[in-house]
N, C-alpha and C positions, 0 to 999 in steps of 0.2 A: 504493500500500500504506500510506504515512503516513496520508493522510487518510482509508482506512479504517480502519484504528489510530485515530486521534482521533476519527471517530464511534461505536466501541465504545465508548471510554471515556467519552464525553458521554451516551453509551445507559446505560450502568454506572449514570452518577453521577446522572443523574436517575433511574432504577429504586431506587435503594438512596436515593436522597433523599429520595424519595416512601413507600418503606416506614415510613421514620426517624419519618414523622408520625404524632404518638397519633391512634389511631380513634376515632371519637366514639363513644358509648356506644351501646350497642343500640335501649338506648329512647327517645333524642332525638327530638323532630321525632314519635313516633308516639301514637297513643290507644292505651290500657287499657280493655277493657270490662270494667265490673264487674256480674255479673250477679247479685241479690238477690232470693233466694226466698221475697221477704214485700212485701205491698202498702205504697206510700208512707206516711211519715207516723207509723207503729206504730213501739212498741218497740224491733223489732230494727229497723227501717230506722234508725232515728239512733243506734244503738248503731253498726251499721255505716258510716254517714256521721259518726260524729265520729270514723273514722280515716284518711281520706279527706286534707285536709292534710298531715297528717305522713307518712302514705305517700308520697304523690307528692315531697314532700321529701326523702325518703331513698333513691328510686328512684333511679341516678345518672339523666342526661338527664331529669329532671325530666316525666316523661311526663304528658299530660294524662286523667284519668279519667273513661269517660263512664259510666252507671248505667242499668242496664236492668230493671224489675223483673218477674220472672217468678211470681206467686204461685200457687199451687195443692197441692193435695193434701200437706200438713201441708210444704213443702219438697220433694218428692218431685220435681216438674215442671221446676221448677229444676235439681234434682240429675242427672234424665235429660239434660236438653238437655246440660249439660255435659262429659257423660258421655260421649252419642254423639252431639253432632251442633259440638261446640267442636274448632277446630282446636287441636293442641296444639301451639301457639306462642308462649308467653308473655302472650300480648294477651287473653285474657280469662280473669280473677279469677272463682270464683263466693264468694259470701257467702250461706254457706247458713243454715238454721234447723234445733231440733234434730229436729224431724219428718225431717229426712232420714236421721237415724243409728234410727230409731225402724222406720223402713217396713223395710228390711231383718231389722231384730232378728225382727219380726213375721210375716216371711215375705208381706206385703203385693203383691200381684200385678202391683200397676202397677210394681214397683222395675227398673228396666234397667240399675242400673249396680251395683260393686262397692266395695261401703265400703273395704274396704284396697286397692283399688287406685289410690284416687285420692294426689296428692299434697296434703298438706297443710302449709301455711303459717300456721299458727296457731288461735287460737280468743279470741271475746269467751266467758268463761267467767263463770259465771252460780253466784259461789260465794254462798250464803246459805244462813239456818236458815228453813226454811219452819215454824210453829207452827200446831197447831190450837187456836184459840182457840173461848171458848163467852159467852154472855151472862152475866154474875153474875146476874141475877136470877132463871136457871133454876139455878140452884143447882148443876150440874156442877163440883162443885169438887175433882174430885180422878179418878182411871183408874177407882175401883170405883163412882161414881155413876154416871158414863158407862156402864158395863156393864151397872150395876142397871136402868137406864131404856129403854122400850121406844120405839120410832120419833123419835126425836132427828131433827128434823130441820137438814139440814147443806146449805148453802147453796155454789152451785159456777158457775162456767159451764156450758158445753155437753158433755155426754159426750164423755170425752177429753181434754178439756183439762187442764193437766197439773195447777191446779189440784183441777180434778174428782176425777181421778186420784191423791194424794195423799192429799185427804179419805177418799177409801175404804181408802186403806193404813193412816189412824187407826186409822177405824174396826171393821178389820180385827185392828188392833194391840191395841186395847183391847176386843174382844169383847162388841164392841153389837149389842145387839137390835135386828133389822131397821130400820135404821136410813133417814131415807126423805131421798133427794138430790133436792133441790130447786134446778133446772136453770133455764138460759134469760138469767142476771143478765149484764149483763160485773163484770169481775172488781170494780170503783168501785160497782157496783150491788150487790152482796154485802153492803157494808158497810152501805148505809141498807137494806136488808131486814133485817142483823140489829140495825139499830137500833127499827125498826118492827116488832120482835118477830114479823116475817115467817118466819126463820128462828131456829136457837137456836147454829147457830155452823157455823165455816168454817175453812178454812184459806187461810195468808196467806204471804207472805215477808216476815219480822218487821222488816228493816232499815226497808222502805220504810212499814210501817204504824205505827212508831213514829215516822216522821215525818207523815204523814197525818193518821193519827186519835191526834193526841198525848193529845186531852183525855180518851178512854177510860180512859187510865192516870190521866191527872188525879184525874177524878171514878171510877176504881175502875169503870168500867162493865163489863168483862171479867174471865174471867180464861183466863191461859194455860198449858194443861193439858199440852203437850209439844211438841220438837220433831224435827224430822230436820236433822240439819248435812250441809251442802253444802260444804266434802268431811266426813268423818267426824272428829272431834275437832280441830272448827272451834273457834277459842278467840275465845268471849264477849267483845267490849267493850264491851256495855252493862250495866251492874250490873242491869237486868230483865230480863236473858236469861241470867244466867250459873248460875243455881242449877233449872233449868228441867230436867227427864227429859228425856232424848234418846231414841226410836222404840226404838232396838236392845233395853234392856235390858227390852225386854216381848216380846222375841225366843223364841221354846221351842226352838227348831230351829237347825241350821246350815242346814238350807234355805229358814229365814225371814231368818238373817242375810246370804245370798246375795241376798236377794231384795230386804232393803234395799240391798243395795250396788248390784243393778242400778237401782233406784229415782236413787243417789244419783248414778249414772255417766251415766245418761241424759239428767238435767238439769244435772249438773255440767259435762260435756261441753262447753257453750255454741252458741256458734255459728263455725262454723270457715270459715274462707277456704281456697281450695282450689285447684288446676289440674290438666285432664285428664292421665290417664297419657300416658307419653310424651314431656311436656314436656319440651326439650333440658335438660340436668343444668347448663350452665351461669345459664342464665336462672332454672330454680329457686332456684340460690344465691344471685342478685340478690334476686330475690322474698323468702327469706326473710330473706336480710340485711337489706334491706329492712322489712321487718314488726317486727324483732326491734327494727331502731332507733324505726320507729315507735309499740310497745309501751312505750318506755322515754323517749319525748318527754314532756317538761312541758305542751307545747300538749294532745296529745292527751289527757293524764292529767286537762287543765281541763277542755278541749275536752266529753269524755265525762261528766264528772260533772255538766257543765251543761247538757248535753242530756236525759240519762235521768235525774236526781237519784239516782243510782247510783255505787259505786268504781269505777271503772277493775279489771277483773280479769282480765287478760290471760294466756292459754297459748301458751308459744312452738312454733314445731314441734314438736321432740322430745317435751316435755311432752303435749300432745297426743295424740299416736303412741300415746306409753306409756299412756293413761287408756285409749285405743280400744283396744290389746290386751287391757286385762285389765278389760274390760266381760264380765260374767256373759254366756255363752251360752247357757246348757243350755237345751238345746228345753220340759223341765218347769219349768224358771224362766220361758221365754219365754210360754207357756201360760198361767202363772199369772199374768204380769205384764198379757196382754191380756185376763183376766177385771177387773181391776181395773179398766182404761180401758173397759170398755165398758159397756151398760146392766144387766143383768143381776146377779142377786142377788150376795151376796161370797160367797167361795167359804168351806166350812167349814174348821175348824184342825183339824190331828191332832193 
């Protein structure tokens, strides 16, 4: 009976010895996949690889990220796979683009999955004053020349694009005569068409073309006729942006001022990291602790500015959440927003 007395106790004190020890973290020792619904190389892929570092830093167990890129249908193909075909286990990230917040709004047919049901872990947010700008030597110099003048033509990417898509909401705003969109550029080829008097003007994201085309401004070769702020009473730190109309106040309606706000919510939005529904609740608090430290690392904050020549403008979860709840739904706003993106003439004002 003693010595089995002293083998319970020896059984005890190794059971409770062995619990005493910290467990390693979940994500030691494992891969992260990150799935990115845009081809290498682009925009958002290095928007989304300069957080890549400092994530993995802040993950506890320091997990290693591998990167899979899934592109198709504006975001869309990405968004499905992770939707229905990702286990939801912590181990794979999607880094989406904002064409996945887009196919749903649209009622888009290929969409299988449910915007609010995913969980979200933040967003690269894509805050700027997008400007329509026009050539000074066509003499647009002001919202009522614009109007007076018939077939202006306005230089874009590809139907759709959000570029594309903005220009017509100018055009829209300022009440121009059949105005004719001149398609086909990438967004760097816009600029030498409207220097080669190919086109008479475009619109831009003003941050990045005041660095680009600095010497426009130099030599006065433009001018910039209004903008739309990204989010709304975006405050100006350039003294060439700051005295500039803003979209709204050529507004008639409350259901033209809806319509910019879905305009602004769409592309404000950015690009959000995500994991399927489901996901154990612990592992998402990892995740977004996680993120949130990583949003707020110095590496990253460089990291980012030196890949895209861009701020850093990061949305934390929560943040996030709250912009996608109170995105304009109404099915007659959603109507009018896909007349915009598509080919077809602009629709009339009431």
């Amino acid at each position: 009976m003693m010595k089995l007395f002293q083998l319970i106790c020896l059984l005890f004190l190794l059971c409770t010895g062995a619990s005493a020890q910290p467990q390693a973290p979940f994500y030691e020792g494992k891969n992260i996949l990150l799935v990115i619904g845009t081809d290498a190389g682009g925009s958002g892929d290095l928007r989304t690889r300069a957080i890549l570092p400092a994530l993995k830093k802040h993950i506890p167990g320091h997990p290693n990220i591998v990167v899979q890129y899934l592109p198709g249908a504006g975001g869309r193909k990405a968004a499905n796979h992770v939707y229905t075909t990702v286990k939801p286990d912590g181990l794979t990230i999607g880094a989406m683009v904002t064409g996945m917040i887009q196919g749903p709004l649209f009622g888009e047919s290929d969409v299988l999955y449910n915007l609010d049901k995913f969980i979200y872990l933040g967003s690269h947010a894509r805050y700027a004053p997008y400007g329509f700008i026009s050539r000074k030597a066509a003499g647009f110099t002001s919202k009522e020349k614009l109007s007076a003048a018939t077939g202006v033509r306005i230089g874009a990417p590809a139907v759709g694009h959000s570029l594309y898509t903005m220009a017509r909401l100018f055009a829209y705003m300022f009440d121009m005569k059949e105005p004719r969109f001149v398609t086909g550029y990438t967004p760097r080829e816009v600029d030498f068409a409207l220097e080669r008097n190919e086109v008479d003007a475009r619109v831009s994201v003003l941050d990045s073309l005041l660095t680009r085309n600095a010497e426009w401004f130099d030599k006065d070769l433009i001018h910039l006729n209004a903008t739309i702020d990204i989010p709304k009473d975006l405050n100006h730190s350039h003294p060439r942006l700051a005295k500039l109309p803003e979209i709204e106040i050529y507004a008639r309606s409350n259901q033209e001022r809806r319509l910019i706000a879905l305009f602004r919510g769409v592309r404000g939005i950015g690009q959000p990291f995500l994991v399927p529904p489901g996901t154990p609740p612990d592992r998402v608090k990892i995740l977004r602790d996680a993120m949130r430290k990583a949003f707020a690392d110095p590496e990253y904050l460089k990291g980012y500015e030196k890949l895209t020549s861009e701020p850093a403008m990061p949305l934390a979860p929560e943040d996030f959440e709250k912009q996608l709840r109170e995105l304009p739904r109404e099915a007659e706003l959603i109507d009018l927003f896909k007349k915009f993106s598509g080919p077809g003439p602009l629709p009339k004002r009431s």
